[in-house]
Residue, then its C-alpha position, 0 to 999 in steps of 0.5 A: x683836235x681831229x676826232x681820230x686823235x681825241x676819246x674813242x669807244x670801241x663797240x662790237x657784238x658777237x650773236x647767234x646769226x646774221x640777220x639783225x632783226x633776229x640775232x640774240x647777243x653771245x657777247x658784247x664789248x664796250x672799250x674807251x680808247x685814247x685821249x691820253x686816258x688809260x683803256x676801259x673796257x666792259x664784257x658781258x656774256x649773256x645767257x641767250x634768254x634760253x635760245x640756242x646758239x647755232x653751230x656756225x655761230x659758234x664756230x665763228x666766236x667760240x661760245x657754245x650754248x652749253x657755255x652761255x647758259x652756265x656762264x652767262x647774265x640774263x640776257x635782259x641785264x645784259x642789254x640794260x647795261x649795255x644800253x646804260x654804257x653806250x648812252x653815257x659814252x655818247x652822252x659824253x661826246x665820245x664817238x662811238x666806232x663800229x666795224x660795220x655800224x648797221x649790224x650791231x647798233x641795230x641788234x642792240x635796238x630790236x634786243x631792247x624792243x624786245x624787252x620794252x627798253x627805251x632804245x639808244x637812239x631814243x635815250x640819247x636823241x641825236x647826239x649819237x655820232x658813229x664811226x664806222x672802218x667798213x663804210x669809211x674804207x669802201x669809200x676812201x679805197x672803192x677800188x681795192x680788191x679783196x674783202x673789207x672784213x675786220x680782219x682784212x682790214x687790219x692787215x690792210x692799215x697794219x693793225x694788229x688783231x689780238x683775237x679776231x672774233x671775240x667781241x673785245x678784241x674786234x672792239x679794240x680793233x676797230x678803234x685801231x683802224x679808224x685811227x689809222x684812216x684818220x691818220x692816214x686820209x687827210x680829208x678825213x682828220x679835217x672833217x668834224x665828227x659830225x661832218x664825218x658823221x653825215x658823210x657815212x650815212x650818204x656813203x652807206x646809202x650808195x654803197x647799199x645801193x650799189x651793193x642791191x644793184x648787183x645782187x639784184x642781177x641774180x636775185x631780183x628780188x635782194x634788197x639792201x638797206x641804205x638807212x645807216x648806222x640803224x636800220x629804222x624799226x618796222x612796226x608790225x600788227x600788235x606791236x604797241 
């Protein structure tokens, strides 16, 4: 059977900025879908460890610092529960689907550095497979014009969005674009997931370079990185 057709989870965050190295977690979604099983989705909302949520971010998700400090779980729970769901997905060959992968695999990983938690991909060796629409779309579709956001996507593959920027919804989303990729790209239902697995991350890295190519035309100094679906930790003095 085709990975498209079997078990997927749905994985995506909603953070306080851009920059994965910085970013704290607003919101989080885990959600299996398919495989002739009913949907289970899990939601945290955390406190942001004290932090403040800028402005734009929160215009972008709708949570408010106000909202997470009176809402929201300790931030420390949040990213250890996280972890313990996603482990047990991947531990369960289950592929893990997420829209732009980079991103949000890797703020899990500097959250649970952070705390002095055994990252994902060190508690699940490399068992971990991702599917990731961004990466597969730009590479099945190199040509098309128009953004590749989730939302764009959607009304590219015809996918309905329930709630474009909370972090369930985009979940469900992304499992629902990667089914139709799958469905609707015959090279990539007769890959293996493994095989779809180690094609994302040659289709990253080029795109990544591609990408630094022409950023570099302004600013010659912009750099991309090529390393999918976690941009590697860099250890810094008094790290231990």
């Amino acid at each position: 059977m085709s990975w498209h057709l079997g078990r997927l989870c749905g994985y995506d965050l909603e953070t306080t900025g851009p920059d994965p190295e910085t970013a704290r977690i607003v919101t989080a979604c885990v959600v299996q879908v398919g495989g002739n099983h009913p949907a289970q989705t899990a939601n945290w909302l955390s406190d942001v460890d004290g932090e403040e949520i800028p402005a734009e971010a929160a215009h972008i998700h709708g949570i408010t610092t106000e909202r997470a400090r009176a809402e929201g779980t300790d931030l420390r729970e949040v990213v250890e529960t996280l972890l313990a769901a996603l482990s047990q997905v991947v531990l369960s060959c289950v592929p893990v689907v997420a829209m732009n992968a980079r991103y949000d695999v890797t703020v899990l990983d500097r959250e649970a550095r952070r705390y002095g938690m055994t990252p994902l991909t060190e508690r699940v060796g490399g068992d971990l497979r991702v599917v990731d629409p961004y990466v597969i779309d730009k590479q099945v579709a190199r040509y098309r014009k128009g953004r590749r956001t989730l939302t764009h996507l959607c009304q590219h593959y015809q996918v309905r969005l329930d709630g474009a920027h909370s972090a369930d919804a985009d979940a469900i989303a992304a499992c629902r674009v990667a089914w139709r990729q799958g469905t609707q790209y015959e090279r990539l239902a007769a890959m293996t997931l493994d095989e779809l697995h180690t094609a994302q991350i040659g289709w990253a890295a080029e795109q990544a370079a591609s990408l630094q190519e022409h950023l570099r035309k302004s600013d010659p100094e912009a750099y991309c990185a090529p390393e999918w679906p976690l941009i590697p930790h860099q250890a810094k003095a008094g790290d231990r």
